[in-house]
TIVEX-157397 format. One record per residue (C-alpha): residue in three letters; x, y, z. Coordinates in steps of 0.001 Angstrom, whole numbers, padded with zeros to 6 digits, always signed. Layout:
REM residues N
alaXYZ
...
END
This chain:
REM residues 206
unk+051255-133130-088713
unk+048075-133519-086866
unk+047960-137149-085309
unk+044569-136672-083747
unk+040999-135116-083159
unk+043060-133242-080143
unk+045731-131964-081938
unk+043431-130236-084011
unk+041163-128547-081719
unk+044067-127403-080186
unk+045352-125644-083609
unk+041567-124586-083984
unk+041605-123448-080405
unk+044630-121518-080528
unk+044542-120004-084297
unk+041160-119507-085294
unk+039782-117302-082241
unk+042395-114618-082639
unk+041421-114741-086163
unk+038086-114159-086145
unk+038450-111953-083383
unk+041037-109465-085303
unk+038604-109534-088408
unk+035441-108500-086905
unk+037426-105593-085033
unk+039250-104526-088439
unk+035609-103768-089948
unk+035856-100854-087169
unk+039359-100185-088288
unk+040175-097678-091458
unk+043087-098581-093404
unk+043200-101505-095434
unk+046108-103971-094042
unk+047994-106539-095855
unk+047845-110418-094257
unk+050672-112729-093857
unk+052174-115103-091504
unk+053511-113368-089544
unk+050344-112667-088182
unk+049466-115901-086804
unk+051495-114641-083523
unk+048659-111771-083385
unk+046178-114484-083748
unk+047904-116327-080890
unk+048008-113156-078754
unk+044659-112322-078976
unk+043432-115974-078641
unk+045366-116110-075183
unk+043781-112942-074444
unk+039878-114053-074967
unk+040898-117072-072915
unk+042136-115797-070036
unk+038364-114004-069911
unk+036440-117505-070456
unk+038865-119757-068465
unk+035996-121155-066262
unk+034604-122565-069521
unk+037417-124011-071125
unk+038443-125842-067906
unk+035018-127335-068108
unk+034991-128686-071423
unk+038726-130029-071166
unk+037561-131823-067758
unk+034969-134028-069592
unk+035940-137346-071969
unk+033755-137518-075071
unk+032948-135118-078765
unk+029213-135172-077448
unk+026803-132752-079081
unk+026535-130413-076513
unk+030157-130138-076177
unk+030907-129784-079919
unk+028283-127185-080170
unk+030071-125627-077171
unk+033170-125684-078874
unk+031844-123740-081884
unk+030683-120711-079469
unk+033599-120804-077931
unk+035963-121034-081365
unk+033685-118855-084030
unk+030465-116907-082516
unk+032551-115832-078518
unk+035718-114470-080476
unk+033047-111944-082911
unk+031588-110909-080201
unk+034887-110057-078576
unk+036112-108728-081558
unk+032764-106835-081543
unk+033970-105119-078355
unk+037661-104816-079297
unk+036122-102787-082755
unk+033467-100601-080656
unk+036717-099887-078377
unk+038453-098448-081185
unk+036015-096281-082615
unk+034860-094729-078645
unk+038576-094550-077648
unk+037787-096499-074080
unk+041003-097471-073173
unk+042743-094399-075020
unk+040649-092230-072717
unk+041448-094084-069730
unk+045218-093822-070036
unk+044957-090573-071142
unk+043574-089533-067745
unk+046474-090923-066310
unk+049354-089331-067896
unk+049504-092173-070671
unk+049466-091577-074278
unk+049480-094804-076475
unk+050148-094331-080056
unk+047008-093760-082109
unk+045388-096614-083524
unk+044297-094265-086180
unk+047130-094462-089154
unk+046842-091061-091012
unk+045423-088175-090810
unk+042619-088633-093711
unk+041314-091643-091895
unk+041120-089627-088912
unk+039119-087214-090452
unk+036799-089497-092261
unk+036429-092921-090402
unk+033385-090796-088622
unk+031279-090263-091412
unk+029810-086791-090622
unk+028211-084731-092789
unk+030703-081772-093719
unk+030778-078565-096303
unk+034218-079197-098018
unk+036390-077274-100838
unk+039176-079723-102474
unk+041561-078171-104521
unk+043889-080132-106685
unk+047041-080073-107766
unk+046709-078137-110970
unk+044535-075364-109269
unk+041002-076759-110153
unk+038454-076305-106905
unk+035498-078500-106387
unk+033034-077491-103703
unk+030564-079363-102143
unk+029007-081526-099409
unk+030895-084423-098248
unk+027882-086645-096566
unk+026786-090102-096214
unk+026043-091011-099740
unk+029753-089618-100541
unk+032513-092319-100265
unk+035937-091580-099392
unk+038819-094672-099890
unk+040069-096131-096790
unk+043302-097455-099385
unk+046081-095994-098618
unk+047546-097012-102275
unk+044254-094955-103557
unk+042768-092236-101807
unk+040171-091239-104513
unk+036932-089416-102931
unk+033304-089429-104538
unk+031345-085747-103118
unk+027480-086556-103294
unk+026741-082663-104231
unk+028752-080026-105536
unk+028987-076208-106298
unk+029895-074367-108888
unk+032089-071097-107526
unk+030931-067604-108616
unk+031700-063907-108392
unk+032435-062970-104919
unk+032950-066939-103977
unk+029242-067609-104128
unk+028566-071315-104197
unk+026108-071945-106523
unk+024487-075329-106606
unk+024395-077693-109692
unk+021561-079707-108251
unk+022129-083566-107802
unk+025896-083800-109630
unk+028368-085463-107872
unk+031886-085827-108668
unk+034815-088380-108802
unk+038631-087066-107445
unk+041143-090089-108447
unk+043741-090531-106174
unk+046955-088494-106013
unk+045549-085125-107842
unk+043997-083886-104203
unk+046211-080820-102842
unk+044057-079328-099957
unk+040782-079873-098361
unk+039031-077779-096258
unk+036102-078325-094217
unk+033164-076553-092539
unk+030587-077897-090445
unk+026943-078527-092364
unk+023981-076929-092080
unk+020747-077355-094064
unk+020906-074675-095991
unk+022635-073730-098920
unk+026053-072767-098712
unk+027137-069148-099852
unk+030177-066927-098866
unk+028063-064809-095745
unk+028663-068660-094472
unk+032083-068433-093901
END
């Protein structure tokens, strides 16, 4: 139980960082992840983490007696708007590969924060020429772009392509204009992919 206005900043202080810290960073992460308690011990990692880089801060506001407003309002940066930011940095880490890169360099190879392979692939967002096949022989080509969406679920890796091609004599892709099209999750057998170009996309290509 909390028996005072201490104890609880202290729960706040030691909970609620990590958390907010871990959520702005997994907007940078793919792969949708599952919550549960166990994951107030990440919270607690991270939280010791952020304060061993604004120590000089806490040790001021724990030296002073008083909830005035400027300490409050201190408080708040320190417990809600400090940890984004630092998540921020933790999320633009993850995405430029930083510290990867660094201990790469130095014989060092940590496992990939990346989970699978289709994240890997399409956590980027470039713009790519791409010919899915599914399962039951069907081939869509098309261009896999920014106004294409591909799930970040593993439970449903469905894919929306913006623009697609109909395939002709001699593997000629021949444009339907502005049709996009839906692929639901588990028919997908193959993808391949070729770097776009504006132009339309036709077999001298390959």
């Amino acid at each position: 139980m909390l028996g005072s206005v201490d104890d609880l900043f202290i729960v706040l202080g030691f909970v609620v960082p990590g958390f907010v810290a871990l959520y702005v960073r997994s907007l940078f992460v793919v792969g949708r992840k599952t919550h549960n308690l166990n994951e107030i011990l990440s919270y607690l990692v991270v939280s010791v983490g952020y304060y061993a880089v604004i120590l000089p801060v806490i040790l001021w506001l724990i030296s002073g007696d008083g909830y005035g407003l400027g300490r409050i309002v201190a408080w708040l940066f320190i417990i809600l708007i400090c940890p984004a930011v630092f998540g921020l940095f933790l999320g633009i880490n993850v995405q430029k590969g930083f510290l990867r890169s660094f201990l790469v360099r130095f014989g060092v190879t940590p496992v990939h924060c990346i989970p699978t392979a289709w994240d890997w692939k399409f956590w980027a967002g470039d713009t790519n020429w791409v010919l899915v096949t599914l399962k039951d022989g069907t081939r869509f080509a098309g261009v896999c772009g920014p106004e294409s969406f591909i799930s970040s679920d593993p439970a449903e890796r469905d894919i929306y392509i913006q623009r697609i091609y109909d395939i002709g004599e001699d593997n000629k892709w021949l444009p339907r204009g502005d049709t996009g099209v839906l692929i639901t999750a588990g028919e997908i057998q193959t993808i391949e992919f070729w770097p776009y170009q504006q132009q339309e996309r036709n077999d001298d290509e390959k």
